[in-house]
FIDOGU-333791 format. One record per residue (C-alpha): residue number from 1; residue in three letters; chain; x, y, z. Coordinates in Angstrom, 1 decimal. Layout:
<recs>
NUM/ala/A/X/Y/Z
...
</recs>
This chain:
<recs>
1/unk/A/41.8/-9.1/31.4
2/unk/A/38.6/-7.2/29.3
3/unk/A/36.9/-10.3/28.7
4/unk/A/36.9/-10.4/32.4
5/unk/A/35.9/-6.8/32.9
6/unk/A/33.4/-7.6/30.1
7/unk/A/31.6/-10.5/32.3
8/unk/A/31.9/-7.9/35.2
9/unk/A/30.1/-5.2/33.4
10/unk/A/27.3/-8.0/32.8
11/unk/A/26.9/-8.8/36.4
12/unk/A/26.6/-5.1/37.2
13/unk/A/24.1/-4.5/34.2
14/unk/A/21.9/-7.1/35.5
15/unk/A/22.2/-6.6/39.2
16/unk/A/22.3/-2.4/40.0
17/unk/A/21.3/-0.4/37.2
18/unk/A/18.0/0.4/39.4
19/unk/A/20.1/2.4/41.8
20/unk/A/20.4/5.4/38.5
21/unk/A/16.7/5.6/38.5
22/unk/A/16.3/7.6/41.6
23/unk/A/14.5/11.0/39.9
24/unk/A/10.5/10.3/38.6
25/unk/A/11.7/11.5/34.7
26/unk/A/14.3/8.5/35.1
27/unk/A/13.9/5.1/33.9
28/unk/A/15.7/1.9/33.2
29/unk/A/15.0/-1.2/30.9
30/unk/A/17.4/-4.0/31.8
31/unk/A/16.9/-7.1/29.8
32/unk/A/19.0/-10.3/29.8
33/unk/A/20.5/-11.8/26.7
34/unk/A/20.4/-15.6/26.3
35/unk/A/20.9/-16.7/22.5
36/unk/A/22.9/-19.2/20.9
37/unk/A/24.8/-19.8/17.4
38/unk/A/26.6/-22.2/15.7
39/unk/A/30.1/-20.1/15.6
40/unk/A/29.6/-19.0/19.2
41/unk/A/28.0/-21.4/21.6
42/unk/A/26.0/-20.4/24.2
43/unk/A/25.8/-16.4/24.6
44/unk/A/25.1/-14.6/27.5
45/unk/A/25.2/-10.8/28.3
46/unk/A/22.7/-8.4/29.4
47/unk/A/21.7/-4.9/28.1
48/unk/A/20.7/-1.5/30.1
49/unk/A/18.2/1.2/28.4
50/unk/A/18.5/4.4/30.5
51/unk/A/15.9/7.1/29.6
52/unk/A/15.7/11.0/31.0
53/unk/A/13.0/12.7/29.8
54/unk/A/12.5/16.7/30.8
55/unk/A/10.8/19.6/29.0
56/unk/A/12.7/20.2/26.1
57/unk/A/15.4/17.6/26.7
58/unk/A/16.2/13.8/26.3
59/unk/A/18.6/11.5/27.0
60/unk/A/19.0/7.9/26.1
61/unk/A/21.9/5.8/26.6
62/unk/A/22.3/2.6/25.5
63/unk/A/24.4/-0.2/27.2
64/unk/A/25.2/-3.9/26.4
65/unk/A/27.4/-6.7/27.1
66/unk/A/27.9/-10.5/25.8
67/unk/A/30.2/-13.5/26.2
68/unk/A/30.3/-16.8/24.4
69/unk/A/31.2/-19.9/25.1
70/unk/A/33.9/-20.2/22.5
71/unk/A/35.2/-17.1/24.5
72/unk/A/34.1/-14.6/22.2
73/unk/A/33.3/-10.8/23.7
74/unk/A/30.9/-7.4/22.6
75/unk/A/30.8/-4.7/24.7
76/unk/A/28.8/-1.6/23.0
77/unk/A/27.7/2.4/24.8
78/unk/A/25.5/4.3/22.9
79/unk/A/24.2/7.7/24.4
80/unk/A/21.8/10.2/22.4
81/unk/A/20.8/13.8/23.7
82/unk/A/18.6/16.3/22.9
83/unk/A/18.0/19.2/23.7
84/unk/A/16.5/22.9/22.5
85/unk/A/17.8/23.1/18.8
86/unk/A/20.9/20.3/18.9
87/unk/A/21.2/16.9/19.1
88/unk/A/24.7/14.8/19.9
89/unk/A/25.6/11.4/19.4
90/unk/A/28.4/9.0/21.0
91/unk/A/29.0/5.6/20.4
92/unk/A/31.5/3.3/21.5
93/unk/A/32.0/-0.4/20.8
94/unk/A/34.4/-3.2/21.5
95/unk/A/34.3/-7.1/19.8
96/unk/A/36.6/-10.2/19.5
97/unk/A/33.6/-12.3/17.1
98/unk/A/33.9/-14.7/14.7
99/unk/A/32.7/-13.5/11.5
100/unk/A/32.2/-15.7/7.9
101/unk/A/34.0/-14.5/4.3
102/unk/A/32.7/-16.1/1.1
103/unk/A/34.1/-14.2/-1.3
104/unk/A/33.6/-10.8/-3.4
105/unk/A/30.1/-10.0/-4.7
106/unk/A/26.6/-10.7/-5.3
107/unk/A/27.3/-14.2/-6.7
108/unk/A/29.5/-16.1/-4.2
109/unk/A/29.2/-19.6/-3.1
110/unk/A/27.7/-20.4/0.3
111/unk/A/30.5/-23.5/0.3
112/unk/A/33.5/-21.0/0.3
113/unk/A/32.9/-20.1/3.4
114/unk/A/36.2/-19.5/6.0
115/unk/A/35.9/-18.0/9.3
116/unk/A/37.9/-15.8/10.9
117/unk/A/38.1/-13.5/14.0
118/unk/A/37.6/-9.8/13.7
119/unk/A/39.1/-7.7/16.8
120/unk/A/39.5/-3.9/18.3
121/unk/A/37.1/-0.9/18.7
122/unk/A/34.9/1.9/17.5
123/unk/A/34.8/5.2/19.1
124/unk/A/31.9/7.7/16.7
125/unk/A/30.5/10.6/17.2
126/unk/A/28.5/13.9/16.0
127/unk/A/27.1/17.1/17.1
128/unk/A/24.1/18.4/14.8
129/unk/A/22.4/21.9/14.9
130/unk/A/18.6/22.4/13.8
131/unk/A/18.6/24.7/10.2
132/unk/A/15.4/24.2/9.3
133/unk/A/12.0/22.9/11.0
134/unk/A/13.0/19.1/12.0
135/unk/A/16.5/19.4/9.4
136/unk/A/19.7/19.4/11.5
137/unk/A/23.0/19.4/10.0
138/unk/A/26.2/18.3/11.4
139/unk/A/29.7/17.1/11.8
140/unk/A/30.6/13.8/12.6
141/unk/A/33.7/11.7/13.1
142/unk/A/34.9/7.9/14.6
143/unk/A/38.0/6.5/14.7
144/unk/A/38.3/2.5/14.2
145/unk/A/41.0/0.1/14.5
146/unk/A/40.5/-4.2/13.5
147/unk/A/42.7/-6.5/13.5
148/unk/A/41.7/-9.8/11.3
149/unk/A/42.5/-13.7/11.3
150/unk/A/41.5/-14.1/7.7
151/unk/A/44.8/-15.3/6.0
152/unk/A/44.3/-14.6/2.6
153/unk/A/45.0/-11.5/-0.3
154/unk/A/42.3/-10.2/-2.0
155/unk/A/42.0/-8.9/-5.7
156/unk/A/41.5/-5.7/-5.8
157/unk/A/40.7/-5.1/-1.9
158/unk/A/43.2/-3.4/0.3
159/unk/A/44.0/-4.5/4.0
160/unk/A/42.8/-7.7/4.5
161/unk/A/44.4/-8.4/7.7
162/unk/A/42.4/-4.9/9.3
163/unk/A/43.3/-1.5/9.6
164/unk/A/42.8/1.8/11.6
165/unk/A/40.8/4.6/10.2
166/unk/A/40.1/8.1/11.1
167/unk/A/36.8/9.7/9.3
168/unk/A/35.7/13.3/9.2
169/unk/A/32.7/14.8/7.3
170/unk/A/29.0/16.1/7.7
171/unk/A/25.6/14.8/7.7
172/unk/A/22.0/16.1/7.3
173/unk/A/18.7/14.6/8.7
174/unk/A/15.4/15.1/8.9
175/unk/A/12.9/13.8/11.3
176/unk/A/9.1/14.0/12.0
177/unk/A/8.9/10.4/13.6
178/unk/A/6.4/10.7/16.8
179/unk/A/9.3/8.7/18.3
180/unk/A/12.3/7.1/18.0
181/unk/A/11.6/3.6/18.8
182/unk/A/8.8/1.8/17.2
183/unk/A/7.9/4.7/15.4
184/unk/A/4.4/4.6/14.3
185/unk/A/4.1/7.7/12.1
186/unk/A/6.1/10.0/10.6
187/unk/A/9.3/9.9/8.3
188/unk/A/13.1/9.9/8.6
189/unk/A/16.0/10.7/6.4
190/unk/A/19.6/11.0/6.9
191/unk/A/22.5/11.5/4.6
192/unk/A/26.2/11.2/5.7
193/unk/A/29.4/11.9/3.5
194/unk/A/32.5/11.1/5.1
195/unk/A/35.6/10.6/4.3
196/unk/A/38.3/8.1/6.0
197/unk/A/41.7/8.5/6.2
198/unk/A/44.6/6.0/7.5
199/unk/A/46.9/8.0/10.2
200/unk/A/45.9/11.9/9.8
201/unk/A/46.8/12.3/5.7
202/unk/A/46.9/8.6/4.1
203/unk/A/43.4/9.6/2.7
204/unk/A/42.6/6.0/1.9
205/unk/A/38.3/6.5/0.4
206/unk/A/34.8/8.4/0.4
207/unk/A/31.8/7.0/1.6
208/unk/A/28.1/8.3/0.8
209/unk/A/25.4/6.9/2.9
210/unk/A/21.4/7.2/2.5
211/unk/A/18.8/6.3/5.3
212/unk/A/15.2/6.9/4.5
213/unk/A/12.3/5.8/6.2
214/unk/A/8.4/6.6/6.3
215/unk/A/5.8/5.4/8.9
216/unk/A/1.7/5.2/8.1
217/unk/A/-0.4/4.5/10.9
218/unk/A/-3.5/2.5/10.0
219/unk/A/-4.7/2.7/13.5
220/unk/A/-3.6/3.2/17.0
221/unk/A/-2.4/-0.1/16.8
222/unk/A/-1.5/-1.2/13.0
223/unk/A/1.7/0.1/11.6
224/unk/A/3.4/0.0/8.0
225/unk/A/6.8/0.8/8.1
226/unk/A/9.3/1.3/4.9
227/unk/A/13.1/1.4/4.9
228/unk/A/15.7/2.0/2.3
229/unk/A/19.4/2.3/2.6
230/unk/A/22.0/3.2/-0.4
231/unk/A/25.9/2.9/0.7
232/unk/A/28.7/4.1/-1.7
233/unk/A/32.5/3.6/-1.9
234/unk/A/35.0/5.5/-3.6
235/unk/A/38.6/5.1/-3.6
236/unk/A/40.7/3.0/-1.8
237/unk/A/38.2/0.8/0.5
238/unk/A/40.0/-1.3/2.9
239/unk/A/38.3/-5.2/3.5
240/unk/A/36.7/-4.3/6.7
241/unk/A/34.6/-1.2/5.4
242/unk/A/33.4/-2.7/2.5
243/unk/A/29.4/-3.0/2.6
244/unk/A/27.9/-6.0/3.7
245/unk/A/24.3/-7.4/3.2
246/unk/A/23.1/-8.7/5.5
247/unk/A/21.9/-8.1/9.0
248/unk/A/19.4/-8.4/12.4
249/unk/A/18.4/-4.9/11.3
250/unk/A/17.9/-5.0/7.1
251/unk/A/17.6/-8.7/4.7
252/unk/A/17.3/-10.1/7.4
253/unk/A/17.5/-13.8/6.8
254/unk/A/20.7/-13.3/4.9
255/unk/A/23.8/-14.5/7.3
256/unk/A/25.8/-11.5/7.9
257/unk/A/28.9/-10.8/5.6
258/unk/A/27.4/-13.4/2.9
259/unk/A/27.5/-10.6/0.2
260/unk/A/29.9/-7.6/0.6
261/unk/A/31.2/-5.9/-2.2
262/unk/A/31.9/-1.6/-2.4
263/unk/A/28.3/-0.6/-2.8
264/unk/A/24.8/-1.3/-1.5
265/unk/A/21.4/-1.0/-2.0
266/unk/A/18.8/-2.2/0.9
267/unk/A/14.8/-2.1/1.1
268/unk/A/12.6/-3.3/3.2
269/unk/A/9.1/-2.9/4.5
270/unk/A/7.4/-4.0/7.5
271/unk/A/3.9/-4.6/8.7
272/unk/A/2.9/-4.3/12.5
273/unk/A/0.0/-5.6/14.7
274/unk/A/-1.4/-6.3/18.3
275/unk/A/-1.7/-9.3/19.2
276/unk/A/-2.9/-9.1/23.1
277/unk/A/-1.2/-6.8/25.7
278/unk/A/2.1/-6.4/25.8
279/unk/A/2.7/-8.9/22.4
280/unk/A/2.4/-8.1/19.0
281/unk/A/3.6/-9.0/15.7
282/unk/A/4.9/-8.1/12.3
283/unk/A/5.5/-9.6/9.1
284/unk/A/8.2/-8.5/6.7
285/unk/A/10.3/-9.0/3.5
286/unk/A/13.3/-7.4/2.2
287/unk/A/15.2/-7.1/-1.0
288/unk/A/19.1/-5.9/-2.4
289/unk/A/22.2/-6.6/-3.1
290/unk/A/26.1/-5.4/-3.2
291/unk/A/27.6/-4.4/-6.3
292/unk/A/30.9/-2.9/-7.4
293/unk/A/30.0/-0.3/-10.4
294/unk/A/26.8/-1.1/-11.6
295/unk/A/23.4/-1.8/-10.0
296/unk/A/21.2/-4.4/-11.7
297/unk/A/17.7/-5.4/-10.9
298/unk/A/18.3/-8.9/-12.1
299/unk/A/20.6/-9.5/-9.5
300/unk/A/18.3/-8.5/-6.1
301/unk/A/18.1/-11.0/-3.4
302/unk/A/15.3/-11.4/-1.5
303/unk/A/14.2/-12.4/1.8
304/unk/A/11.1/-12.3/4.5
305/unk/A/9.4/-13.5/7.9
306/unk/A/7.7/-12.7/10.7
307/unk/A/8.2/-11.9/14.4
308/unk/A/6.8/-11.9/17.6
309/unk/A/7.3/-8.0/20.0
310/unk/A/6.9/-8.3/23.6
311/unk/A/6.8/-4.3/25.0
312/unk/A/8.6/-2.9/27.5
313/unk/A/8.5/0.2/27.9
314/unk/A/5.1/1.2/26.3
315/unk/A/5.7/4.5/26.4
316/unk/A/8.9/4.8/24.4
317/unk/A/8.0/1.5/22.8
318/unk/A/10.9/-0.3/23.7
319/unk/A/10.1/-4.0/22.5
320/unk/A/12.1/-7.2/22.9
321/unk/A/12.4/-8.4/19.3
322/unk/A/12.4/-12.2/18.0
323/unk/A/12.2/-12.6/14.5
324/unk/A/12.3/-15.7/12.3
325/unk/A/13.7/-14.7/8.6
326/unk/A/13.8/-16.7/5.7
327/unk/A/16.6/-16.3/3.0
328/unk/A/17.5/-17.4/-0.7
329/unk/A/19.6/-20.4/1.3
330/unk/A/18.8/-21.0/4.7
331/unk/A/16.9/-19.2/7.6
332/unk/A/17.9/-17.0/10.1
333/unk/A/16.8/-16.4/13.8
334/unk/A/17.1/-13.2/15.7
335/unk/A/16.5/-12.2/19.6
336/unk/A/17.7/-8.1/20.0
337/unk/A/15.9/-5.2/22.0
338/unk/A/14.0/-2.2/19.5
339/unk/A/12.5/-2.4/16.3
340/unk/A/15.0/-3.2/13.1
341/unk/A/14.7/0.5/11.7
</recs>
């Protein structure tokens, strides 16, 4: 019965979003999504951006859905406001997707790898108050609940077969990007501490997470971009928050889930450049690795490429994204709407 309502909620993305953009401060973006993977088949789905811009006041609300062939569903809302000195945050998400385990940490063997289905939801959100010129601290909290295929116990990893979690904690960020999306200048950092819990007092672990990125624009038109993320795990950390490297968004050109371990360390950087019109390009290359106690520079994995940006919105700079990465192993291809970071 979803899946169906899933396929639904495609027709109707694709076919009557334009009806919301009545008012002149209104827009919509809708794009459709036409990829294809080895695990899934064919995939089809289509995504709406809505934008509201007023004096002193945003909105952006993000809205996607996408069915396989091998009957495989993602269904994701995302909505951002804001508005005088606050900002607040809600995401919600659904999948039923095949996903790949190799094994624990930075060394495992491409040839161990078992699929298995990951299912259930993601509800998140936070509420931030500015303290400081562009600083706003908050509160945030998501509740999650998987349910896993992969049939097999794992040393010294916890819940295996998926779990539900409850998270509570704060966050701070900063933010001088001239905007959101395909930022050209500027910087943005954000730290979140949160801890997870299974039912309302099985405190189960503590996460620390670290976003920071800085923009210099050459030109009007030439951008370098930097990115570097830092995730740590204390406690008991359940198989399906461990940290995985991997991603459309960060090392890209590493298959997603090939390295997860408790901790994480991410960089990347980014260089970005008309090409005529609406196109333009970058060219990129990323390095890290997953790690359970100790970090070591000898074990950093690398990996780079180059895309192609067609613009749709050139305002916001809403782009439609391909990129073609290039890992350790084997390369990766990527179609998604918006920049990586």
């Amino acid at each position: 019965m979803l899946k169906k309502i899933i396929l639904l909620m495609i027709l109707i993305i694709l076919t009557t979003t334009n009806i919301l953009a009545a008012e002149p401060e209104t827009k919509i973006i809708r794009v459709p999504i036409i990829a294809r993977s080895p695990e899934t088949g064919v995939i089809l789905g289509g995504m709406a951006i809505y934008l509201k811009e007023e004096e002193e006041k945003n909105l952006k609300v993000d809205l996607a859905a996408m069915y396989t062939q091998e009957n495989q569903a993602n269904l994701f809302l995302k909505s951002y406001k804001g508005y005088d000195d606050k900002k607040l945050e809600l995401g919600i998400s659904y999948q039923d997707w095949i996903s790949k385990f190799y094994g624990i940490g930075n060394n495992t063997d491409i040839d161990n790898e078992e699929k298995y289905d990951s299912k259930g939801f993601k509800v998140e959100g936070s509420i931030s108050k500015e303290i400081i010129n562009d600083g706003f601290l908050g509160f945030i909290t998501s509740y999650e609940d998987y349910r896993l295929s992969l049939n097999k116990e794992i040393a010294g990893i916890e819940e295996s077969k998926g779990i539900d979690l409850l998270s509570l904690g704060l966050k701070y960020s900063y933010d001088t990007r001239d905007r959101r999306m395909n930022t050209r200048s500027g910087q943005y950092f954000n730290y979140e501490a949160k801890t997870y819990y299974h039912g309302m007092d099985d405190y189960k672990f503590f996460k620390h997470d670290i976003d920071y990125r800085f923009f210099k624009s050459i030109s009007n038109e030439y951008t370098i971009g930097f990115q570097t993320k830092l995730e740590i795990n204390r406690g008991e950390i359940p198989f399906q928050s461990l940290s995985s490297l991997g991603n459309s968004n960060i090392m890209r050109g590493v298959i997603n889930g090939r390295y997860i371990d408790k901790n994480k360390f991410a960089a990347q950087i980014e260089y970005r450049y008309p090409i005529h019109k609406k196109f333009s390009g970058v060219v990129f290359a990323s390095i890290g690795e997953v790690y359970e106690k100790d970090f070591k520079t000898d074990q950093l994995k690398e990996s780079y490429g180059l895309g192609f940006r067609y613009n749709l919105d050139k305002e916001s700079g809403i782009n439609m994204r391909l990129d073609l990465a290039f890992g350790q192993e084997e390369s990766q291809f990527y179609v998604n709407i918006g920049e990586s970071f």
